[in-house]
C-alpha positions in Angstrom: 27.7 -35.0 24.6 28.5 -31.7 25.5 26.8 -28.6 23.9 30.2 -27.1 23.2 31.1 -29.8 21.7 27.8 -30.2 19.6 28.4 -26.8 18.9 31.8 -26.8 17.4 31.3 -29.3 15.7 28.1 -27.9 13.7 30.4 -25.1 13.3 32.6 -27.0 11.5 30.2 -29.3 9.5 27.6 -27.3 8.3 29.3 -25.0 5.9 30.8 -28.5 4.4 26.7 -29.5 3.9 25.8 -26.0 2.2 24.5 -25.0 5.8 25.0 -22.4 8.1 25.5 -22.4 12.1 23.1 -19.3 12.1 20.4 -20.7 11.3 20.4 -24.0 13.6 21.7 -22.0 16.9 18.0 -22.1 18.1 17.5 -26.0 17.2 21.0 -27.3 17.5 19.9 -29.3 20.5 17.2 -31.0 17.9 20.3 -32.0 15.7 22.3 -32.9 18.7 20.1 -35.4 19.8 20.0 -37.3 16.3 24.1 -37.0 16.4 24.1 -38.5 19.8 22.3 -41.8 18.5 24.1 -42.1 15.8 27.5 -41.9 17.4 25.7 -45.0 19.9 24.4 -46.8 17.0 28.3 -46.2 15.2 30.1 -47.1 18.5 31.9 -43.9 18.1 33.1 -42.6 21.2 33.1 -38.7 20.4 32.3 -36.1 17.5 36.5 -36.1 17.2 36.1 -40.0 16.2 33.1 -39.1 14.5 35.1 -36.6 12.1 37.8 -39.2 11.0 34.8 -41.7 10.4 33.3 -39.1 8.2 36.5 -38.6 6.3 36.7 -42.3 5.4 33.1 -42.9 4.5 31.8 -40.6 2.3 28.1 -41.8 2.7 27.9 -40.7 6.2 27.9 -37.0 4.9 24.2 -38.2 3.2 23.5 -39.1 7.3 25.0 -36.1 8.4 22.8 -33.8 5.9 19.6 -35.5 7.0 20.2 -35.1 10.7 20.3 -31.8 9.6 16.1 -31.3 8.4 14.3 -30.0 10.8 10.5 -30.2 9.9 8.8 -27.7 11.9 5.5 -26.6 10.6 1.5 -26.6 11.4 -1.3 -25.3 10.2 -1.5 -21.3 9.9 1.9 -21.1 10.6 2.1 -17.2 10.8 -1.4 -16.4 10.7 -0.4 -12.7 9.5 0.8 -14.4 6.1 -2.8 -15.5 5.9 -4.3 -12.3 6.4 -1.8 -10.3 4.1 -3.1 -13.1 1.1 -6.1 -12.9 1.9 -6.1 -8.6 1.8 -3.3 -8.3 -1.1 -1.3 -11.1 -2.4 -4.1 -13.2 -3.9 -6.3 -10.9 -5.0 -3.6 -9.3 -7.1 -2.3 -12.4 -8.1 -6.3 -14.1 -9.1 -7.1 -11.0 -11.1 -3.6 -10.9 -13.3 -4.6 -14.7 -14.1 -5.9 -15.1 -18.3 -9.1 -16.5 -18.3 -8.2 -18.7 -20.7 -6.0 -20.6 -18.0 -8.4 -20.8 -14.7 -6.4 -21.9 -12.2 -4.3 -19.8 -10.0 -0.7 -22.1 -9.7 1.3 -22.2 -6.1 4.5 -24.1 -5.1 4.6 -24.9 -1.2 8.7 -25.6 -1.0 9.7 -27.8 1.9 6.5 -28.4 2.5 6.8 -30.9 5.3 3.5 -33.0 6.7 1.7 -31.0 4.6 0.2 -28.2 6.8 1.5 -25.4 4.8 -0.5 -26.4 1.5 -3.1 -28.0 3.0 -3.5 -24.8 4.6 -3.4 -23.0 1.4 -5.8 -24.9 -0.3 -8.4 -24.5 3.1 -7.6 -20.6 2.3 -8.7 -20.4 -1.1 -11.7 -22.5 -0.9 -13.5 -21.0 1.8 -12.0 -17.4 1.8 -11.4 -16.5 -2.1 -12.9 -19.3 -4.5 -16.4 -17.6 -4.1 -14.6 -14.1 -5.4 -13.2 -16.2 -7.8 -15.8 -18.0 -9.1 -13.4 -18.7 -12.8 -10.3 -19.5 -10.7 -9.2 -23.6 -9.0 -5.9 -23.1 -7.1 -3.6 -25.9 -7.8 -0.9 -26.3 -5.6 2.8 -28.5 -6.2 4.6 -29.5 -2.7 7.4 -30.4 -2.4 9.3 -31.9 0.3 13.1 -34.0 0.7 11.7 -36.1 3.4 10.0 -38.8 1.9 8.5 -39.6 5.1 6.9 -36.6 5.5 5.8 -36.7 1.7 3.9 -40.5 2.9 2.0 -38.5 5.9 1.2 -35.7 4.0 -0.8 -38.1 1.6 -2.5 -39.7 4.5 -3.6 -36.3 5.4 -4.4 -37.0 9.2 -2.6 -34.9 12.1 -2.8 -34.3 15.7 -5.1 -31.7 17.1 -1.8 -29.8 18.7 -1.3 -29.4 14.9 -4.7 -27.8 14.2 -4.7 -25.1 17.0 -4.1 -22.3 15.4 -6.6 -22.9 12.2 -9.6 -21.0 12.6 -12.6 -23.1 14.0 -14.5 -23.1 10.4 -11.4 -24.3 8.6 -11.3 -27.0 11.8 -14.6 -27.9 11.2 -13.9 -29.7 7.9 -11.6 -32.4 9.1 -12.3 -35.8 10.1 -12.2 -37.0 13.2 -10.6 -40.5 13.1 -9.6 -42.0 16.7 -6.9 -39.2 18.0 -6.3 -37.7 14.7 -7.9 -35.0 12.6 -8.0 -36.1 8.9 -8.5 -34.3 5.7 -11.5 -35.3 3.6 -9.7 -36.8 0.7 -11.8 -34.3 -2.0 -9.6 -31.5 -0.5 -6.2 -33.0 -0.2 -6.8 -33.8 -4.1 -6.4 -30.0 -4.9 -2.4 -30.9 -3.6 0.2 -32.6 -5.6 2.8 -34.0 -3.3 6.5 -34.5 -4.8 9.3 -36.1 -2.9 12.6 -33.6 -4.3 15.1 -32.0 -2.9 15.2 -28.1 -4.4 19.0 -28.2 -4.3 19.2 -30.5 -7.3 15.6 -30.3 -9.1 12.8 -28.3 -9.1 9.2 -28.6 -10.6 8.8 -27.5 -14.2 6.3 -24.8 -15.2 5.6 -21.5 -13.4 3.9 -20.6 -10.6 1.7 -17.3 -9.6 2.7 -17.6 -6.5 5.7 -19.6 -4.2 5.7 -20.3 -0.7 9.5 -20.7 0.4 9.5 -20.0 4.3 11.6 -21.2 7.3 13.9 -23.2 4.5 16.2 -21.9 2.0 16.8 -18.7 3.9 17.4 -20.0 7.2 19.4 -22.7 7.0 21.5 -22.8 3.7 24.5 -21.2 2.8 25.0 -17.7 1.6 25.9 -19.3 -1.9 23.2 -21.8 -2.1 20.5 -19.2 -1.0 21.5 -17.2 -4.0 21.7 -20.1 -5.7 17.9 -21.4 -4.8 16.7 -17.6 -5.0 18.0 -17.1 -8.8 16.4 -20.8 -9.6 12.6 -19.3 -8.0 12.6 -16.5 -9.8 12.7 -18.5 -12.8 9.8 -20.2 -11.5 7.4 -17.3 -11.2 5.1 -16.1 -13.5 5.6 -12.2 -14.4 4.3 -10.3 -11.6 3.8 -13.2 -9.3 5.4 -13.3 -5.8 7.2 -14.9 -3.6 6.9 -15.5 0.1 9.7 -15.9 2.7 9.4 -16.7 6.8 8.7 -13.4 8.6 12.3 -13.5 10.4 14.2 -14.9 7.0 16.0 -12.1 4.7 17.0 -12.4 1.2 20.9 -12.6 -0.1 22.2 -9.6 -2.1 20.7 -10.2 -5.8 22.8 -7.9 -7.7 18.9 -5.8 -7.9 17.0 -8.6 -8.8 13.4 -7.3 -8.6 11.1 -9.9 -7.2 7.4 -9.6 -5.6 7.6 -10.4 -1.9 6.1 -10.5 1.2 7.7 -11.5 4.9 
């Protein structure tokens, strides 16, 4: 398969999916790959065949939108996200929380394996839990892939996955053969929810949500806007939401929101 070919016809797919070609440019060849197996698997001979096989089976556009995920994460992904938590965002957030409710309450969307929560929860307990001796910080994640949901449960990664954690945050996991696991007492301070934000969302609010390298890089102008009015809802008065450092916002009409990039 060609990469023009993979390209024009990402072009003409994604916007059908809710997707835009912006956003995959840098990992099209990720999504090319998976498209090339299925067209073998099919006994398609080309991405033309493959569009009037896709315009008699209507399930194939479920195929189509999972080749489409691209799970990229690890832990203290961005470690500057970290830092500007640790120096603004939680403290804020930990000192608006009543008393009467003691726990600090955090939505990791598109969570993947589990590295951005996990990493969260490693955050609080041995950065802020000791300022905030009154405050637990629960945390929902949530994820489409219900395979990544199964190995975020198990806890247990690769040490490539690890690298950029800081050595004291390392120090906690257990080694088990190749793999670096989670000591099950901290992965219990993590719920982990299979669902796909486009059609359901957690119920309650949160202090604070975590929604980068997702929503605002891959969806649709309409469905980010969509997603965006649907988090807000989410958040507790004054709470914030996060995005990925390269991601922007669509235009909101004014909506004020806490956020950091």
């Amino acid at each position: 398969m060609r990469d023009s070919d993979c390209v024009e016809f990402l072009q003409w797919c994604l916007p059908r999916l809710g997707l835009r070609w912006p956003g995959f440019r840098k990992v099209r060849r990720t999504v090319c790959k998976r498209l090339g197996r299925c067209l073998a698997a099919l006994g398609v001979s080309d991405l033309s065949s493959y569009r009037t096989y896709l315009a008699t089976t209507r399930d194939e556009w479920q195929q189509l939108d999972e080749f489409c995920r691209i799970p990229i994460s690890w832990f203290w992904r961005d470690c500057s996200v970290f830092e500007c938590l640790a120096t603004d965002v939680l403290p804020t957030l930990a000192q608006a929380v009543p008393k009467s409710r003691g726990r600090l309450r955090c939505w990791s969307l598109g969570c993947a394996s589990g590295e951005e929560p996990f990493s969260l929860v490693l955050f609080w307990l041995f950065r802020m839990a000791r300022r905030f001796p009154h405050l637990t910080c629960a945390v929902m994640a949530t994820d489409i892939d219900p395979v990544l949901i199964a190995r975020a449960t198990r806890g247990c990664y690769s040490k490539g996955c690890l690298s950029d954690l800081p050595a004291d945050l390392r120090a906690v996991f257990l080694v088990r053969g190749d793999e670096l696991c989670l000591p099950s007492v901290l992965r219990a301070n993590v719920t982990l929810r299979c669902q796909d934000v486009r059609t359901a969302l957690p119920s309650g609010r949160f202090d604070l949500i975590l929604c980068r390298n997702l929503v605002f890089t891959y969806f649709s102008q309409e469905r980010q806007a969509h997603v965006l009015a649907q988090l807000t809802e989410r958040l507790q008065p004054g709470g914030a939401l996060i995005i990925g450092k390269h991601e922007a916002l669509p235009t909101t009409g004014g909506l004020q929101i806490g956020i950091v990039a």
